[in-house]
mmCIF entry with sequence, helices, sheets and N, C-alpha, C, O atoms, coordinates in Angstrom:
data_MODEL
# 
_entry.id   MODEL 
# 
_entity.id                         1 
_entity.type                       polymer 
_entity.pdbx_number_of_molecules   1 
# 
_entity_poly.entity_id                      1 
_entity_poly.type                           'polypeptide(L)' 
_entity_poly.nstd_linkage                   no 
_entity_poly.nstd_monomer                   no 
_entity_poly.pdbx_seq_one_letter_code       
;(UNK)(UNK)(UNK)(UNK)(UNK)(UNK)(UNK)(UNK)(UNK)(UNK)(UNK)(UNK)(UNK)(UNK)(UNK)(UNK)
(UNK)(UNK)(UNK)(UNK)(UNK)(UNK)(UNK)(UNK)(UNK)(UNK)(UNK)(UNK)(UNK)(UNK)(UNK)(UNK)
(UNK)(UNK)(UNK)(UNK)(UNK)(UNK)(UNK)(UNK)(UNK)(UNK)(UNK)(UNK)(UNK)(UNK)(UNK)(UNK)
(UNK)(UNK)(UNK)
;
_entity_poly.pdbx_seq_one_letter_code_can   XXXXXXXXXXXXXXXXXXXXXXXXXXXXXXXXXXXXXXXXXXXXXXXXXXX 
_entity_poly.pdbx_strand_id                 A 
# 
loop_
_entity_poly_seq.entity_id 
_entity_poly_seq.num 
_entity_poly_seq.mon_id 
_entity_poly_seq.hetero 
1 1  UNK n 
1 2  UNK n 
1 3  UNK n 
1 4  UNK n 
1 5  UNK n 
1 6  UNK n 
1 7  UNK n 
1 8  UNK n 
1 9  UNK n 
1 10 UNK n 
1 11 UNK n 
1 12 UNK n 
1 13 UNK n 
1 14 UNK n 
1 15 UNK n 
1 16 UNK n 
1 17 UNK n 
1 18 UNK n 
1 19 UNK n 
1 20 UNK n 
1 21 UNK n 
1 22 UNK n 
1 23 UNK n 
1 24 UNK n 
1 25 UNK n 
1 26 UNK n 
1 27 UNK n 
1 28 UNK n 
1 29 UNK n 
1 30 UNK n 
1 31 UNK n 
1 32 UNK n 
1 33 UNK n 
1 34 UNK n 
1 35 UNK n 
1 36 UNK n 
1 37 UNK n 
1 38 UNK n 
1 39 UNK n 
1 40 UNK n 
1 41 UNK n 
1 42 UNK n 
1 43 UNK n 
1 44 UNK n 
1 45 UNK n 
1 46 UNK n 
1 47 UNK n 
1 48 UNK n 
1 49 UNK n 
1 50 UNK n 
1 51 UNK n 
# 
_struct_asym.id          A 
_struct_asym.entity_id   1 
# 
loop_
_struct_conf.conf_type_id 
_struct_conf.id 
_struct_conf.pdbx_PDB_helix_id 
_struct_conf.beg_label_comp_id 
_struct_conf.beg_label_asym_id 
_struct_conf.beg_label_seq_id 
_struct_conf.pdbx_beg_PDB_ins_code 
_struct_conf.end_label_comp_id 
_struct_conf.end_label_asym_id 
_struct_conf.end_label_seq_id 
_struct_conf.pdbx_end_PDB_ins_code 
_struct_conf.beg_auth_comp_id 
_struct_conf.beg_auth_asym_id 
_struct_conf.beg_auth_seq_id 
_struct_conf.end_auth_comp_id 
_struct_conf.end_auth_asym_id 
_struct_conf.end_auth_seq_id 
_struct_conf.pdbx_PDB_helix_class 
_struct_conf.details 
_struct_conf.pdbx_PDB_helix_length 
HELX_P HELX_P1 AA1 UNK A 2  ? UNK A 11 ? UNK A 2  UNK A 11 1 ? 10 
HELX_P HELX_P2 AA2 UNK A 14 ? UNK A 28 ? UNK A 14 UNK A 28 1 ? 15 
# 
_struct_conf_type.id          HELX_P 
_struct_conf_type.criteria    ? 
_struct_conf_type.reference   ? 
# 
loop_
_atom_site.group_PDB 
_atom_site.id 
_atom_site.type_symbol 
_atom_site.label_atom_id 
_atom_site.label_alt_id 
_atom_site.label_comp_id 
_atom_site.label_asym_id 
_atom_site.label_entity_id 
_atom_site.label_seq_id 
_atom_site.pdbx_PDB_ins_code 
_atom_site.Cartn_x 
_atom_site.Cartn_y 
_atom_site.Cartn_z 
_atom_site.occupancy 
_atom_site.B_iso_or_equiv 
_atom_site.pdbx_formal_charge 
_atom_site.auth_seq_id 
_atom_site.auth_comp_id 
_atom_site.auth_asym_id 
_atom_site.auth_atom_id 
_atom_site.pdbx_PDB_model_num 
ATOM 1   N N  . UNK A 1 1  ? 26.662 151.796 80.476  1.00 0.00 ? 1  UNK A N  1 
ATOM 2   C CA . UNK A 1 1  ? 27.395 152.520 79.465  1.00 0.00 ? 1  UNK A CA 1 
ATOM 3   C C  . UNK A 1 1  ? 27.810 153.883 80.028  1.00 0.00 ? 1  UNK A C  1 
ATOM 4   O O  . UNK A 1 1  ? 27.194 154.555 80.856  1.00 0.00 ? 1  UNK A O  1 
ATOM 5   N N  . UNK A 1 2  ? 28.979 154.166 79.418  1.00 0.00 ? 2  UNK A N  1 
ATOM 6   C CA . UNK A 1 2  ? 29.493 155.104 80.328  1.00 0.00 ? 2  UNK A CA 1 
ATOM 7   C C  . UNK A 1 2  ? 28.775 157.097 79.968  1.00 0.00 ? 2  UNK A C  1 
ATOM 8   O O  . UNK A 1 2  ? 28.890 158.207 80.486  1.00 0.00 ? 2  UNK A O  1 
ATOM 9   N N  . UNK A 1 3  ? 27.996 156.392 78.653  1.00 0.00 ? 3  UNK A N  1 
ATOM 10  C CA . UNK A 1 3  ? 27.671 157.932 78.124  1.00 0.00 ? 3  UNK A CA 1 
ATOM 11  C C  . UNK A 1 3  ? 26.310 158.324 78.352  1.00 0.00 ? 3  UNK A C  1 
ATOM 12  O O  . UNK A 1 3  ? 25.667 159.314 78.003  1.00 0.00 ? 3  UNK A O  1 
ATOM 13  N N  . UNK A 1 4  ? 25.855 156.652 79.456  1.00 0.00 ? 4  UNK A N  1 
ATOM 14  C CA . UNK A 1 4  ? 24.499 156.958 79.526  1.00 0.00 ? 4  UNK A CA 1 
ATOM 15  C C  . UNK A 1 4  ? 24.650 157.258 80.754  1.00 0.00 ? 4  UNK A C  1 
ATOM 16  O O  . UNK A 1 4  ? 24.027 158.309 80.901  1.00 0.00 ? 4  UNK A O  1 
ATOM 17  N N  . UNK A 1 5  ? 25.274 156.851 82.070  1.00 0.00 ? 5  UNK A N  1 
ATOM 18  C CA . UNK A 1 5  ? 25.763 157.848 82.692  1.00 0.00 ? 5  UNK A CA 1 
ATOM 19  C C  . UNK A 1 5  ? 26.285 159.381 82.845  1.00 0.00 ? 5  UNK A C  1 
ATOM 20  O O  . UNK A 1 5  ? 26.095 160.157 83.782  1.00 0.00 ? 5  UNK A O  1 
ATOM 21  N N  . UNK A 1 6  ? 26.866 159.539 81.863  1.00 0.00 ? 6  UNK A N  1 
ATOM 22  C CA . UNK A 1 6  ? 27.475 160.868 81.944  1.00 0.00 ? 6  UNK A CA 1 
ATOM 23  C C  . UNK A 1 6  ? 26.008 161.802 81.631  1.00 0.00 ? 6  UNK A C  1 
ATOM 24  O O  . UNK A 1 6  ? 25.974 162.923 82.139  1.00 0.00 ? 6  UNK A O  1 
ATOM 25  N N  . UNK A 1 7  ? 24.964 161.401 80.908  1.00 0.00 ? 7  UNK A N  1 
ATOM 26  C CA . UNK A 1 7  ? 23.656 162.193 80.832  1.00 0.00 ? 7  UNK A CA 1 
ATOM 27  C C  . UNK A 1 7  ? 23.474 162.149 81.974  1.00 0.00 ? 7  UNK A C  1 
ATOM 28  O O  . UNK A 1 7  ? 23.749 163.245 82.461  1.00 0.00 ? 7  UNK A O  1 
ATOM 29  N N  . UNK A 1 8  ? 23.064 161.276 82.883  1.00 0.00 ? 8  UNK A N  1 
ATOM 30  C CA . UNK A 1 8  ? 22.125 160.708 83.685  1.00 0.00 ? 8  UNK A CA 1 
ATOM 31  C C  . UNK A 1 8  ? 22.705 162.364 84.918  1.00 0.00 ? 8  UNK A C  1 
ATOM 32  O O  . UNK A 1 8  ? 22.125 163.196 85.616  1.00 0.00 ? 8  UNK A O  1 
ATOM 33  N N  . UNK A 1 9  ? 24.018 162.059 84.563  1.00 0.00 ? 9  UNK A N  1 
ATOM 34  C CA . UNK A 1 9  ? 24.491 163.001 85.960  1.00 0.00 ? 9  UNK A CA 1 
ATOM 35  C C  . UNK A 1 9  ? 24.311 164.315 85.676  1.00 0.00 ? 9  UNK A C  1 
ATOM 36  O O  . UNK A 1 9  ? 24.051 165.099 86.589  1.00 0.00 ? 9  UNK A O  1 
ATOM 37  N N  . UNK A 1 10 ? 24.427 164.739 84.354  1.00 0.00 ? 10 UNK A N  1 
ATOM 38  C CA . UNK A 1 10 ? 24.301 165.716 83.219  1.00 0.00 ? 10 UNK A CA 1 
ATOM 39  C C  . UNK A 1 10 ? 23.010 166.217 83.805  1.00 0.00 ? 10 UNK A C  1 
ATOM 40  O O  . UNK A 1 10 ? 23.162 167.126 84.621  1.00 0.00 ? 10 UNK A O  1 
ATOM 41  N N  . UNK A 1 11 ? 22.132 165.945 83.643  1.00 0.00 ? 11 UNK A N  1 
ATOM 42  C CA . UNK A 1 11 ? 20.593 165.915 83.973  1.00 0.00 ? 11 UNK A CA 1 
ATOM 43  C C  . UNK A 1 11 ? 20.429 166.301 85.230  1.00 0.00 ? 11 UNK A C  1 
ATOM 44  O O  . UNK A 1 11 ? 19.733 167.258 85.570  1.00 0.00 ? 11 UNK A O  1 
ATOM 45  N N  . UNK A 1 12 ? 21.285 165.318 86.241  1.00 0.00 ? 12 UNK A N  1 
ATOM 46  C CA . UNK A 1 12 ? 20.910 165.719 88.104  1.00 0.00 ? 12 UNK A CA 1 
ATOM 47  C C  . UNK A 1 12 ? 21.843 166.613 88.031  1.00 0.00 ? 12 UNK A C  1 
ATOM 48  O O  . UNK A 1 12 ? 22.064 166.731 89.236  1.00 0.00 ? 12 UNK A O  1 
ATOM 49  N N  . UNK A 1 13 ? 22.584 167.359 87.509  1.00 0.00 ? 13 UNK A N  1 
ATOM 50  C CA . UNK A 1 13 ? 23.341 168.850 87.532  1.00 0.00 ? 13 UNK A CA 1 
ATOM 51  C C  . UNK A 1 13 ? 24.856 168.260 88.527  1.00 0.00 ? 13 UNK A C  1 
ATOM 52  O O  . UNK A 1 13 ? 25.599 169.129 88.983  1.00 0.00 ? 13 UNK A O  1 
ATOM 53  N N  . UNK A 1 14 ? 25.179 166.754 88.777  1.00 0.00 ? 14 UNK A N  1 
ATOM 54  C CA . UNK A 1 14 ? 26.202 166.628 89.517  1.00 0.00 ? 14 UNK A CA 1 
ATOM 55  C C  . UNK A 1 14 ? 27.412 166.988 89.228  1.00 0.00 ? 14 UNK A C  1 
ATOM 56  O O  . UNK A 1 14 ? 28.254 166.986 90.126  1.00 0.00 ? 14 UNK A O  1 
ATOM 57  N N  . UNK A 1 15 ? 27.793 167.416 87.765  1.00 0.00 ? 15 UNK A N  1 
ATOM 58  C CA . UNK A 1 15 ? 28.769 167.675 87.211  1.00 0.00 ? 15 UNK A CA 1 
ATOM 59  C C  . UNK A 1 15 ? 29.190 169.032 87.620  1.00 0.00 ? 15 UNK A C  1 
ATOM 60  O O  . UNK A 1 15 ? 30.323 169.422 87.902  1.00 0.00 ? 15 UNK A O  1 
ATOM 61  N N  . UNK A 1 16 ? 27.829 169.822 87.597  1.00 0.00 ? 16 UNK A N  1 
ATOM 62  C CA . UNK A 1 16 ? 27.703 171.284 88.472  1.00 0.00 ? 16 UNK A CA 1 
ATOM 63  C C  . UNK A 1 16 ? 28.168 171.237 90.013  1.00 0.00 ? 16 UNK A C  1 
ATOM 64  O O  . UNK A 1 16 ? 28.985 172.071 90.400  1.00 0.00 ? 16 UNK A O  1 
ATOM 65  N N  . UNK A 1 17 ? 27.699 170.351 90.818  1.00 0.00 ? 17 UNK A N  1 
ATOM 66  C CA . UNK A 1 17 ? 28.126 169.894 92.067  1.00 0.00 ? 17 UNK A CA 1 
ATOM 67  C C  . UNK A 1 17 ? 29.785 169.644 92.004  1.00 0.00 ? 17 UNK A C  1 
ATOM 68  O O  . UNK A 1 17 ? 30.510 169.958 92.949  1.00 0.00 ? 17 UNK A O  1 
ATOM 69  N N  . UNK A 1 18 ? 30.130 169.232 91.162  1.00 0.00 ? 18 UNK A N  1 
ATOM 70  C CA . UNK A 1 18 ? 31.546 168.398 91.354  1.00 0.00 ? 18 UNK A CA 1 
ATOM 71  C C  . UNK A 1 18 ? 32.496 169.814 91.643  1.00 0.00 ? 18 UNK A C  1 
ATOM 72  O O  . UNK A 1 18 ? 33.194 170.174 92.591  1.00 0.00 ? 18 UNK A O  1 
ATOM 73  N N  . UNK A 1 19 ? 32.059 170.553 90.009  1.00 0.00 ? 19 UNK A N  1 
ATOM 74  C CA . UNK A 1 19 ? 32.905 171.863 89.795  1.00 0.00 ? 19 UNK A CA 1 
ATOM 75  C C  . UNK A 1 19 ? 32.756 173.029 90.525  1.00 0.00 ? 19 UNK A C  1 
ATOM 76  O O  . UNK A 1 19 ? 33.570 173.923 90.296  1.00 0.00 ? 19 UNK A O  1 
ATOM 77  N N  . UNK A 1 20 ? 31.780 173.241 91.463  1.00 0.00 ? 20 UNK A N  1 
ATOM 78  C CA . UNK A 1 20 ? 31.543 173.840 92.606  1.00 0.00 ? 20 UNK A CA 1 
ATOM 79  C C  . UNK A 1 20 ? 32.621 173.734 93.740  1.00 0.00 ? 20 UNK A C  1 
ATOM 80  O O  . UNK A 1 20 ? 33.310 174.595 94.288  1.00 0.00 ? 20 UNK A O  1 
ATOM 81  N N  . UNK A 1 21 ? 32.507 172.089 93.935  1.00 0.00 ? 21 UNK A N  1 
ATOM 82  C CA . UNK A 1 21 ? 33.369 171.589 94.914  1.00 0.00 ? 21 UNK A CA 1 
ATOM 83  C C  . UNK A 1 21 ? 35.068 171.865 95.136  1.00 0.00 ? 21 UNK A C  1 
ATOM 84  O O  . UNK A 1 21 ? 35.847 172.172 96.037  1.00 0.00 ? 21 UNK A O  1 
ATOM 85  N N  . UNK A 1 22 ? 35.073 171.538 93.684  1.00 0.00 ? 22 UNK A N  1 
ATOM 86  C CA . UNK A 1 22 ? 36.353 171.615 93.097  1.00 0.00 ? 22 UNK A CA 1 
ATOM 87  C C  . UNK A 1 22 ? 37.031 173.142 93.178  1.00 0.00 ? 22 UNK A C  1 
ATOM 88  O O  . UNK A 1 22 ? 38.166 173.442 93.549  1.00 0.00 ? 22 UNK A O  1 
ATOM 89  N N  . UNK A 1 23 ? 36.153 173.842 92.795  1.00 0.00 ? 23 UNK A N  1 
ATOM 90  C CA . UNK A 1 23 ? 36.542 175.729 93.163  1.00 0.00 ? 23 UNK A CA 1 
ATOM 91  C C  . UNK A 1 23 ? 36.896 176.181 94.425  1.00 0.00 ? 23 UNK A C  1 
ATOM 92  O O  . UNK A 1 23 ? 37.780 176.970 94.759  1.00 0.00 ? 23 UNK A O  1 
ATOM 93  N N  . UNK A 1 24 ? 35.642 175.238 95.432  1.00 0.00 ? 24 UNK A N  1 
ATOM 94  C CA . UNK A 1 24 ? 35.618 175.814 96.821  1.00 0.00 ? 24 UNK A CA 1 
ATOM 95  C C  . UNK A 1 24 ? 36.876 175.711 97.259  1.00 0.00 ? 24 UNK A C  1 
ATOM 96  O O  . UNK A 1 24 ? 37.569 176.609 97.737  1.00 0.00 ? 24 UNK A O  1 
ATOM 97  N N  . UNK A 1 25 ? 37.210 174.347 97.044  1.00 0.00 ? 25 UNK A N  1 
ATOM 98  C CA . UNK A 1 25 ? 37.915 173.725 97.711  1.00 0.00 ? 25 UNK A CA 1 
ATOM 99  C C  . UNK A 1 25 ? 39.583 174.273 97.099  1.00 0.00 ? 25 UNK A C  1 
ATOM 100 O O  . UNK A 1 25 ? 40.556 174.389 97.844  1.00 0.00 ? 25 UNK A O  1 
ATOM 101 N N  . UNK A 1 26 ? 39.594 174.474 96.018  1.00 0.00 ? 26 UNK A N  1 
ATOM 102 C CA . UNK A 1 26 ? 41.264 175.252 95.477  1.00 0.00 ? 26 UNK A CA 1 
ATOM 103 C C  . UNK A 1 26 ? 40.971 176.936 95.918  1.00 0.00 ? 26 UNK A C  1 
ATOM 104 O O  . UNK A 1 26 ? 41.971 177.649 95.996  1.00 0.00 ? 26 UNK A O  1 
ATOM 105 N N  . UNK A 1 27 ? 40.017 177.370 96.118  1.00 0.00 ? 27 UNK A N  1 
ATOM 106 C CA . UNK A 1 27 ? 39.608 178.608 97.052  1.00 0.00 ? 27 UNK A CA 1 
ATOM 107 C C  . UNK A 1 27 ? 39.952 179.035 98.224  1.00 0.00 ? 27 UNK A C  1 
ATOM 108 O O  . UNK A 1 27 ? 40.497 180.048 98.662  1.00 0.00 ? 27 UNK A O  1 
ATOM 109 N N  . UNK A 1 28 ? 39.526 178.056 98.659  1.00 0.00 ? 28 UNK A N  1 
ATOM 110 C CA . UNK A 1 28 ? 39.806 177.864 100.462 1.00 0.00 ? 28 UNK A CA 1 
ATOM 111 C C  . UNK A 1 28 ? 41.616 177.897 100.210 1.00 0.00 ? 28 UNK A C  1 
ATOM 112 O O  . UNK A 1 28 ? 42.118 178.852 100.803 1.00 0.00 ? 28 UNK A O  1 
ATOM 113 N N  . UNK A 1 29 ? 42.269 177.339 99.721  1.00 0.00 ? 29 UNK A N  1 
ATOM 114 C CA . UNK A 1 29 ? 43.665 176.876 99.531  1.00 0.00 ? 29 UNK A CA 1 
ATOM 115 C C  . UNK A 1 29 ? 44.437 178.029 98.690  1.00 0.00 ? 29 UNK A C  1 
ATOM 116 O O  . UNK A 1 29 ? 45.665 178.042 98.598  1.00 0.00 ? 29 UNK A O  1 
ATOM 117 N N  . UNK A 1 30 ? 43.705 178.866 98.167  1.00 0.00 ? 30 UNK A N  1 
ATOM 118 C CA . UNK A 1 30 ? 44.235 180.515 98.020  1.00 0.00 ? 30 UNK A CA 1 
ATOM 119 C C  . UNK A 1 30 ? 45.367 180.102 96.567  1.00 0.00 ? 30 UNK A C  1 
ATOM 120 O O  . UNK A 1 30 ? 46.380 180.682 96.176  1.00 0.00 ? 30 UNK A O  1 
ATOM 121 N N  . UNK A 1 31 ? 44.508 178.600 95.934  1.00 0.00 ? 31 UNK A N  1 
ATOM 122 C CA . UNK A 1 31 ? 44.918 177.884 94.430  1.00 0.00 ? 31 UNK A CA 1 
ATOM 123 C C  . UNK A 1 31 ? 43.986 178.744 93.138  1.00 0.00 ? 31 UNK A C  1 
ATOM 124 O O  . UNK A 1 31 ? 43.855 178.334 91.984  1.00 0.00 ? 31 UNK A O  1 
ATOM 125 N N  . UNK A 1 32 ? 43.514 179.793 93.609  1.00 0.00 ? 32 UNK A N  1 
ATOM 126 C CA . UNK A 1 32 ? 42.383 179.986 92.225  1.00 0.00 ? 32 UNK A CA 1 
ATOM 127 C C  . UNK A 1 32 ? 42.326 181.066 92.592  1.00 0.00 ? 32 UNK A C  1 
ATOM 128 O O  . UNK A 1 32 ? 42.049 181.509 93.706  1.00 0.00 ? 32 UNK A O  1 
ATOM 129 N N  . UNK A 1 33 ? 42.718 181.806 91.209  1.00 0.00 ? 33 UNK A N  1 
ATOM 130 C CA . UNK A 1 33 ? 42.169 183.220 90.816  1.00 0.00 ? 33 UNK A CA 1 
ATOM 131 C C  . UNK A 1 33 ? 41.044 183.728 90.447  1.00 0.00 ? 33 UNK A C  1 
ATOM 132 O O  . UNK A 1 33 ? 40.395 182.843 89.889  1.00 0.00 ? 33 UNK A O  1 
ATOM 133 N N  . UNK A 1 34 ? 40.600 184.503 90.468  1.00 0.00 ? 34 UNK A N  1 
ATOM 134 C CA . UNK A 1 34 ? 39.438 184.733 89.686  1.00 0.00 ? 34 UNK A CA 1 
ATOM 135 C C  . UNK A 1 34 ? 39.408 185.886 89.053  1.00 0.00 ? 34 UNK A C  1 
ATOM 136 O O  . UNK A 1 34 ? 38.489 186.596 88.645  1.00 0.00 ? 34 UNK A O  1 
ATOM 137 N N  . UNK A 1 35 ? 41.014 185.995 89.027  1.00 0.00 ? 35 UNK A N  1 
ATOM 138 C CA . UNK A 1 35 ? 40.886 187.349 87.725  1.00 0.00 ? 35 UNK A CA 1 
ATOM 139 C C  . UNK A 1 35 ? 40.891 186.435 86.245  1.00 0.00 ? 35 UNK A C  1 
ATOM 140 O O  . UNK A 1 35 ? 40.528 186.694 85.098  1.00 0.00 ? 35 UNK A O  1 
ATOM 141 N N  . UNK A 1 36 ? 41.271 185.688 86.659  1.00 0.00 ? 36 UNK A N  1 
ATOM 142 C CA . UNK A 1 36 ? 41.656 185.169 85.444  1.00 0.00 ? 36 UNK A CA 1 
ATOM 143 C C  . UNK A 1 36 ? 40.833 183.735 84.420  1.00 0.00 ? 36 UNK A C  1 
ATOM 144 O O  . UNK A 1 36 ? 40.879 182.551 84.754  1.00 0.00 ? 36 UNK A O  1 
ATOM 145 N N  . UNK A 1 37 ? 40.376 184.092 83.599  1.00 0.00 ? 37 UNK A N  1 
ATOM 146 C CA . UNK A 1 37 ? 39.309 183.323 82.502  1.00 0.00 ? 37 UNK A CA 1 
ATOM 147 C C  . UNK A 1 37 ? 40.055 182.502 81.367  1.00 0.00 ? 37 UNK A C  1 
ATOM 148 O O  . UNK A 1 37 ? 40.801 182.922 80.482  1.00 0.00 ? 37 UNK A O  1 
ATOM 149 N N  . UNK A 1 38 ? 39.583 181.045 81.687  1.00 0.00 ? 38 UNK A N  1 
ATOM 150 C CA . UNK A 1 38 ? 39.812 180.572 80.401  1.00 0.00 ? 38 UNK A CA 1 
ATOM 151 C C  . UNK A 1 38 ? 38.716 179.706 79.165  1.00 0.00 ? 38 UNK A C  1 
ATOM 152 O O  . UNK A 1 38 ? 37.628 179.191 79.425  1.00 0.00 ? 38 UNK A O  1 
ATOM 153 N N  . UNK A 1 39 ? 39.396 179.755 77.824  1.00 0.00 ? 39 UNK A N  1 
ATOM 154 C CA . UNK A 1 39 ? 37.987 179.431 77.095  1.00 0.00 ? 39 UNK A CA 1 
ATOM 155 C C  . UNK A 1 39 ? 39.156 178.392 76.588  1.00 0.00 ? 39 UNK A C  1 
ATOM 156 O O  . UNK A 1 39 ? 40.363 178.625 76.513  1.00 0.00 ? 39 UNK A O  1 
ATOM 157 N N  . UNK A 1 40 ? 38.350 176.992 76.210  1.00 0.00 ? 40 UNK A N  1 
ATOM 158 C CA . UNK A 1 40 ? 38.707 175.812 75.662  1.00 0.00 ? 40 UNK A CA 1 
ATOM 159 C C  . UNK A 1 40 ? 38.220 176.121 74.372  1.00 0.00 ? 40 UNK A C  1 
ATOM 160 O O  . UNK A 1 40 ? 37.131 176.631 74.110  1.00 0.00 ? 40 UNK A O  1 
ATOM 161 N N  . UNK A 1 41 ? 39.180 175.747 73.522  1.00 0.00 ? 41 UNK A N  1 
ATOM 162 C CA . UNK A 1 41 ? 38.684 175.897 72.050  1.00 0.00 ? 41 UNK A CA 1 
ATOM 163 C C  . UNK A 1 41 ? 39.169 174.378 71.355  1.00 0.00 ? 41 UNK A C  1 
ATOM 164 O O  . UNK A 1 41 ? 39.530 174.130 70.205  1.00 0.00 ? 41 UNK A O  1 
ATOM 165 N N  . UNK A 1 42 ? 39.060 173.723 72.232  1.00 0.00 ? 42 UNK A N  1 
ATOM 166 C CA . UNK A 1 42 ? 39.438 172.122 71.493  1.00 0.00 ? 42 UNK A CA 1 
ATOM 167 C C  . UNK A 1 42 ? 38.580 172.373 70.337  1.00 0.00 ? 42 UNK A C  1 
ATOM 168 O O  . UNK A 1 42 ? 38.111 173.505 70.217  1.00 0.00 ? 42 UNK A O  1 
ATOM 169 N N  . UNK A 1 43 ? 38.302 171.449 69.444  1.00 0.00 ? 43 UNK A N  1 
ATOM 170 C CA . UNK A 1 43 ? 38.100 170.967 68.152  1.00 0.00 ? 43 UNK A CA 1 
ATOM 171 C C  . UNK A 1 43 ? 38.879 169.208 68.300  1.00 0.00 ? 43 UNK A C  1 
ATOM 172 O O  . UNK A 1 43 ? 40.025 168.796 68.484  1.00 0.00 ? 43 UNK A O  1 
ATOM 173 N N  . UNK A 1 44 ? 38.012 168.795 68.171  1.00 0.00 ? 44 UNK A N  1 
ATOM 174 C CA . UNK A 1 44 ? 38.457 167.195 67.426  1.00 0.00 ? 44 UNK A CA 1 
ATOM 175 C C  . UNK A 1 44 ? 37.662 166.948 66.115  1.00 0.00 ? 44 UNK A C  1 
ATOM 176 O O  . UNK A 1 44 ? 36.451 167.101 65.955  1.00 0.00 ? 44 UNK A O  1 
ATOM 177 N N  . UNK A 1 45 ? 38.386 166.625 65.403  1.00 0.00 ? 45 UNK A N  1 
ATOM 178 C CA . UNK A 1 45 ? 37.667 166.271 63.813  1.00 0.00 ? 45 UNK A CA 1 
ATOM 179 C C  . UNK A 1 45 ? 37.697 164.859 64.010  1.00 0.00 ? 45 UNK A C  1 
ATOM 180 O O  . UNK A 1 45 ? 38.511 164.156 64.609  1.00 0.00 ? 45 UNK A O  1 
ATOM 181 N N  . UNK A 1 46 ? 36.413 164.515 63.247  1.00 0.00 ? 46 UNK A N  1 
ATOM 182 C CA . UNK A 1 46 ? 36.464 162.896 62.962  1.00 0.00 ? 46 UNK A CA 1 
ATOM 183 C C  . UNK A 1 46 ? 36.613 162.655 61.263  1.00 0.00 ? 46 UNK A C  1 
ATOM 184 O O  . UNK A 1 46 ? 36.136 163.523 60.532  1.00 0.00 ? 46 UNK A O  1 
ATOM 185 N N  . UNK A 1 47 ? 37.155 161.690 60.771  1.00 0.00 ? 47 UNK A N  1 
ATOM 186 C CA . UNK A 1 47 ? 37.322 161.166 59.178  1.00 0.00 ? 47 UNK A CA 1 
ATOM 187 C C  . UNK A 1 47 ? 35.344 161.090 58.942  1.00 0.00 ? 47 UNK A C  1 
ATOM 188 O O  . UNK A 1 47 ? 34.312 160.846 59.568  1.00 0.00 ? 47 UNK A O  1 
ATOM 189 N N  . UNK A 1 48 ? 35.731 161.406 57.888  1.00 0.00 ? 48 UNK A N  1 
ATOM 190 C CA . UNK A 1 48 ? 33.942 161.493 57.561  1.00 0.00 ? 48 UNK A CA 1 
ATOM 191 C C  . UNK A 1 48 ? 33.628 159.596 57.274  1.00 0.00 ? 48 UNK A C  1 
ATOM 192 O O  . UNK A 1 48 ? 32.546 159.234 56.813  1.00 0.00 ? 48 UNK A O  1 
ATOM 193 N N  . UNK A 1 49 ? 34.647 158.660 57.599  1.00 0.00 ? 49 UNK A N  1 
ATOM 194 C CA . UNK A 1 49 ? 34.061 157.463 57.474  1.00 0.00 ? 49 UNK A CA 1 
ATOM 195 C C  . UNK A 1 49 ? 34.131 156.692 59.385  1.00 0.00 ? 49 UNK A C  1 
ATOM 196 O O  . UNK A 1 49 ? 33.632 155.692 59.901  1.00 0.00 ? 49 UNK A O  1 
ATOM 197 N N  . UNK A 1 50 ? 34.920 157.692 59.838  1.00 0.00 ? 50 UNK A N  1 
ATOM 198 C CA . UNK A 1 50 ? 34.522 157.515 61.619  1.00 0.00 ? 50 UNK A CA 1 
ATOM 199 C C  . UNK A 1 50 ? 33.626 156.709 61.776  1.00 0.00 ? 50 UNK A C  1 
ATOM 200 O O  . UNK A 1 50 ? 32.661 156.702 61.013  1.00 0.00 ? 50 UNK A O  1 
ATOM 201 N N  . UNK A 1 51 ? 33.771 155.651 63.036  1.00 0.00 ? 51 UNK A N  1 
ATOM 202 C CA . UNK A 1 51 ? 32.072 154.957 63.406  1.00 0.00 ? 51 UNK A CA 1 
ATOM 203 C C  . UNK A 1 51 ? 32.072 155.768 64.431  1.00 0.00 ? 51 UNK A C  1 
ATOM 204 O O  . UNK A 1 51 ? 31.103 155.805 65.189  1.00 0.00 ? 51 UNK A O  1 
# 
């Protein structure tokens, strides 16, 4: 299951690993600022009869 995975990795901090990687690597490539911050404010609503 895919959400028992996503703990599993959640847990070994690989998700932390990934986004590390992912920085270094648009870093090195002079792709990423770091003046600059962003905040996600998604919201998804579910119908209160949602499964």
């Amino acid at each position: 299951m895919v959400a028992t995975r996503f703990y599993r990795w959640q847990k070994a901090k690989i998700w932390n690993q990934i986004l590390e990687y992912l920085q270094a690597d648009a870093d090195a490539q002079g792709k990423l600022d770091w003046q600059v911050h962003y905040v996600d404010g998604t919201v998804v609503r579910a119908h209160q009869n949602a499964e």
